[in-house]
C-alpha positions, -999 to +999 in steps of 0.1 A: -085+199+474-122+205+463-134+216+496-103+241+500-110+259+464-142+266+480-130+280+511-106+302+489-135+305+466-156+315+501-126+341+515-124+358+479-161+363+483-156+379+516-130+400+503-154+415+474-182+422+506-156+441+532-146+472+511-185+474+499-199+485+530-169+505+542-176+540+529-207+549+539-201+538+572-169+561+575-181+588+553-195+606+584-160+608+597-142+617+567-165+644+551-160+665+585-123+657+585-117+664+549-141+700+549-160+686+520-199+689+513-216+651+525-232+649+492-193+644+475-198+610+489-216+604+455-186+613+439-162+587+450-190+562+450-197+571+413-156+566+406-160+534+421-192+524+402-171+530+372-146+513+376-167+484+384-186+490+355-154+491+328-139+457+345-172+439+346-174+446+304-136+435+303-133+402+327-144+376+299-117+388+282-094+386+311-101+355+323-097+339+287-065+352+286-054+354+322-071+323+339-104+330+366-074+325+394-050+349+385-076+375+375-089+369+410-056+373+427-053+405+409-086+418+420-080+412+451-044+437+453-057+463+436-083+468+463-057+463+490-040+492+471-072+512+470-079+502+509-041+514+520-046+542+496-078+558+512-056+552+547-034+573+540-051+601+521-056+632+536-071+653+503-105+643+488-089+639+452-067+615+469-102+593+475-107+597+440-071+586+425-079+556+448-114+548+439-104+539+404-082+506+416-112+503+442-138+496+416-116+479+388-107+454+415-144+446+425-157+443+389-128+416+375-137+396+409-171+397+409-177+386+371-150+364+370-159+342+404-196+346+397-193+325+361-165+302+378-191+290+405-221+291+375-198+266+355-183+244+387-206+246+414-241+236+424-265+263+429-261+262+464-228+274+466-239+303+447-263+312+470-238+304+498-204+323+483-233+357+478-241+347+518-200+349+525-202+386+507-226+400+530-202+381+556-180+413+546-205+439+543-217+433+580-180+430+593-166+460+579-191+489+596-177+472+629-142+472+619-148+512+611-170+517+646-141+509+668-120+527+646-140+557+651-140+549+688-104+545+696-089+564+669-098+577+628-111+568+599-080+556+586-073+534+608-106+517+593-095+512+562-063+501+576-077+475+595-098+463+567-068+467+541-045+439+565-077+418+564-079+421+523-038+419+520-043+385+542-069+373+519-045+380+488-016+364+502-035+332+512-052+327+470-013+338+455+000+306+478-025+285+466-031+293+431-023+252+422-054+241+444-075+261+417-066+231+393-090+205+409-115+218+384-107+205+352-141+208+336-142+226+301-119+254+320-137+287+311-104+303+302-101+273+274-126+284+257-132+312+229-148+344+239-176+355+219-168+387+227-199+418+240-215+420+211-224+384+202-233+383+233-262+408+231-275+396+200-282+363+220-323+356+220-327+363+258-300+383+268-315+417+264-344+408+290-323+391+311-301+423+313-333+444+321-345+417+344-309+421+365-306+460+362-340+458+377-330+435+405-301+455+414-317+485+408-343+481+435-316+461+463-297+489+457-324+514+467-337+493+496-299+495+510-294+529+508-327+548+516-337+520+543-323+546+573-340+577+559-374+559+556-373+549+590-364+584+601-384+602+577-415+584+575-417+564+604-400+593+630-372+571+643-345+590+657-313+589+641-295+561+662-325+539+658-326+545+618-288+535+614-290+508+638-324+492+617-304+500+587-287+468+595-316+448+587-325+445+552-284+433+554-291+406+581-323+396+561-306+387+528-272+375+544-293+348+566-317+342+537-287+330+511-278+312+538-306+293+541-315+290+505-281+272+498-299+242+514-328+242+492-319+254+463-304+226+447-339+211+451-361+236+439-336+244+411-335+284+399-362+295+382-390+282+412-360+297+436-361+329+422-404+328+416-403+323+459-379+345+464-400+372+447-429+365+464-412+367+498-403+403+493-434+412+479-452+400+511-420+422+526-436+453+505-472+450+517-457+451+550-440+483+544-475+496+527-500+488+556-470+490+592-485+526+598-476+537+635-463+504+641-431+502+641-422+464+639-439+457+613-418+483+591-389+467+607-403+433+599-405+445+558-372+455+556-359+419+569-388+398+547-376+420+515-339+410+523-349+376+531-369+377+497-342+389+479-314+364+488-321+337+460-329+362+436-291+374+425-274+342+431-299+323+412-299+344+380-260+340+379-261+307+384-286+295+352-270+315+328-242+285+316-277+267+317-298+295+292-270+304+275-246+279+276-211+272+291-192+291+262-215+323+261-215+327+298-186+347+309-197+371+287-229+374+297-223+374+334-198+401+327-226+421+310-252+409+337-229+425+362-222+462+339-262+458+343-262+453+379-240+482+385-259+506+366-293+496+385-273+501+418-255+533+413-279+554+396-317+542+403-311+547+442-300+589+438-333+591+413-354+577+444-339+604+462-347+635+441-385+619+440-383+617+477-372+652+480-402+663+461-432+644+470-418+624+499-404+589+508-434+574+514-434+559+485-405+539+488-429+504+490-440+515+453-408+523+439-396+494+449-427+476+440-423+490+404-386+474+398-393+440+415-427+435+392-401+445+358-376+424+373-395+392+379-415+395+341-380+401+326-368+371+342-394+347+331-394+362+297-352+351+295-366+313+307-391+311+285-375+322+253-344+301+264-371+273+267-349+258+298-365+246+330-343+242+359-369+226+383-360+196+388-384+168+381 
């Protein structure tokens, strides 16, 4: 029973990735079909982000009174309503009605399985359930291709939507497995509620340390094709295709790290991690005319970045203790969110104006705040997770 909660744990995970990585890959498609401006893309993706945003602030409160499992099976259909909704809309404020069940869906799942795994799990499942969302990520922009190819756009998020109402139907049939954890059940407990939580010694650097994190994984995601294109002189089907590999860096990195993590514990997880993707950003800074070694940084930064994320979720029942943490996570993800939807457009007006060049120093910038932040929240919690 404990090794099939994880794999439903696993497939939830990959449910959360697939609609992630689905509109920009389509949005090509769609803008031309709809007869709106590219930039609107920022508009649905905005919708989304707020959604996310609103249910990442309300899952502790969910969960406590709903249960992690049921607020996860919930997630899960509202984002097959979203994904059969965009499938069948053929008016761009149709996208919008739908983007709102799209990101209220991701948010509740997202905080909700995130603090389940902190409280249950070792930190290598962490590591490995964030491996199973990029799982998604890199499945859906193939899913979308052949759609493309042999049909439209819709049937994408068609495709994708059968995937996500398979995934749904699986956790509602087995919503008993989820009672093999009887540990101090996070839904047992009181919620402290947003507030308390902030006023928590730690938790405002630990926010800034996350927004920071996000904010810069964010940017190297988006702007990774238009660097390659713009500064390096790739043409177009060589910058999406290297797009793919800041996505194949992290995904194989969490992969990996799930097998050490547990021994290195957290906090010296997350110290490598940072100094991986730093060596990543010097790579950027000195690759001039050569053109693997640009390729090379984008892979080391992902590779960098794939203990970071999971390993801040998972010490947070550890800083802050099993009680405090579903609200903090949920906050830690609000924080996330906001990093990831509005740093990345600010690197884009800066680019527009004195050039993406300086994408290795922008990114540079966040990871230095995000790494001090972090060891700030460790050292005021006074916790060390390295194991002896």
């Amino acid at each position: 029973m404990y090794i099939l909660l994880l794999v439903l744990i696993y497939s939830a995970f990959i449910s959360l990735g697939l609609p992630d990585s689905l509109l920009g890959s389509g949005w090509p498609a769609i803008h031309h079909e709809l007869k709106v401006p590219v930039s609107y893309m920022g508009i649905i993706s905005m919708t989304i982000s707020g959604g996310t945003i609103i249910s990442s602030l309300l899952s502790d409160k969910l969960t406590h009174k709903f249960s992690t499992r049921i607020v996860t099976v919930i997630s899960v259909f509202l984002t097959v309503i979203a994904l059969f909704g965009f499938s069948f809309s053929t008016q761009f404020w149709m996208l919008i009605v739908f983007a709102v069940p799209y990101g209220l869906g991701a948010g509740a799942i997202d905080a909700a399985l995130n603090n389940y795994v902190a409280l249950h799990y070792t930190s290598k499942h962490m590591s490995w359930l964030h491996c199973f969302w990029g799982v998604g990520t890199i499945v859906s922009p193939f899913v979308m291709s052949y759609a493309l190819t042999n049909a439209t756009w819709h049937n994408g998020y068609r495709m994708i939507g059968l995937i996500q109402l398979a995934i749904g139907i699986l956790l509602l049939v087995t919503l008993p497995v989820w009672n093999v954890n009887k540990k101090a059940a996070v839904e047992e407990q009181k919620s402290i509620g947003l507030l308390d939580a902030l006023k928590i010694k730690g938790v405002p650097f630990l926010l800034i340390g996350f927004f920071a994190y996000c904010a810069a994984e964010g940017t190297a995601m988006g702007w990774a094709g238009t660097y390659f294109s713009e500064v390096k002189n790739m043409t177009l089907e060589q910058s999406s295709r290297f797009t793919a590999l800041f996505y194949i860096g992290i995904t194989v990195g969490r992969f990996l790290s799930g097998f050490v993590t547990d021994k290195f514990g957290d906090r010296k997880m997350i110290i490598i991690g940072t100094c991986i993707l730093f060596s990543g950003i010097i790579f950027l800074m000195i690759s001039g005319d050569y053109f693997m070694v640009s390729q090379m940084g984008f892979i080391v930064i992902g590779f960098g970045c794939a203990p970071i994320y999971p390993c801040i979720i998972h010490s947070t029942p550890n800083n802050f203790g099993e009680e405090n943490s579903g609200a903090i996570i949920g906050i830690q993800m609000a924080s996330a969110y906001v990093g990831s939807t509005f740093i990345p457009p600010l690197f884009g007006l800066i680019g527009n104006i004195i050039g993406f060049t300086i994408l290795p120093i922008y990114l540079l910038i966040f990871f230095v705040l995000m790494i001090c932040m972090i060891e700030c929240t460790f050292r005021i919690t006074n916790r060390n997770f390295d194991k002896e």
